[in-house]
N, C-alpha and C positions, 0 to 999 in steps of 0.2 A: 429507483436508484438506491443502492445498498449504501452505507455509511456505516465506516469501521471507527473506534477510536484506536489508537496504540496504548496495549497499560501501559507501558515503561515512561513513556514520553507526554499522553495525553491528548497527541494530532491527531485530527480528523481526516478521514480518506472515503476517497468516492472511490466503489469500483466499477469499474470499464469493463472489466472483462476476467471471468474466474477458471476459464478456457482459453487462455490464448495458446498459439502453438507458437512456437521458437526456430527461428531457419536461418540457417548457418553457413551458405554454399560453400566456402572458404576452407570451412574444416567441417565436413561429412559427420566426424566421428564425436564432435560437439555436440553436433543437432542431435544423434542418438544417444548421448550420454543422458542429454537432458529432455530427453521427449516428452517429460510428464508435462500437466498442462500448466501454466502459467496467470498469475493475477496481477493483472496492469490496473494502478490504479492513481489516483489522481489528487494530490493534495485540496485541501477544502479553503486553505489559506493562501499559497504561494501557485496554484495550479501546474505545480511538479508533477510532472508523469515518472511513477516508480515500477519499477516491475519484479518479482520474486514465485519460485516454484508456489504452486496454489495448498500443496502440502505444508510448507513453511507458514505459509500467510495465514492457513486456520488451525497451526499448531497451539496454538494458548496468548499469541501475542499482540494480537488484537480482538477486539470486541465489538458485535455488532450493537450501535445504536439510532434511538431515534435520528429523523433531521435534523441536522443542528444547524443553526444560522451561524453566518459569516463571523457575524461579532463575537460568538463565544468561542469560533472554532478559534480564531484572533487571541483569545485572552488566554485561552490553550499554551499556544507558542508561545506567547510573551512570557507565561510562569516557567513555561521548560526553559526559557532561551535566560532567565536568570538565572537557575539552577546552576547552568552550563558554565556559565560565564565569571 
């Protein structure tokens, strides 16, 4: 299991999948705009499933690290979610 941080924010994320493909019946011309593959991935705190082009996702703005346990990915949030607020 890969585990990213976000630098901007400091959340942790599990990825699911660094290939997903995207299908769009509705609008044809969606699914080919965006055919590149896709990384769904999975909040380490909240178990939010996020998804974003897999180019985007290993442009700079996350970072691969170790496992992190629940409790720090936890203390993660709490410092962003004061920042925010």
């Amino acid at each position: 299991m890969d585990m990213y941080r976000h630098k901007k924010r400091g959340t942790v994320y599990e990825v699911i999948d660094d290939q997903a493909r995207l299908q769009c019946s509705s609008a044809p011309e969606f699914e080919t705009r965006f055919s590149a593959g896709w990384t769904v991935y999975k909040s380490a705190v909240s178990g939010d499933l996020y998804i974003r082009p897999t180019a985007e996702f290993l442009d700079g703005r996350f970072e691969p690290v170790e496992t992190v346990d629940r409790s720090d990915a936890m203390c993660h949030f709490a410092n962003f979610k004061k920042k925010v607020t």
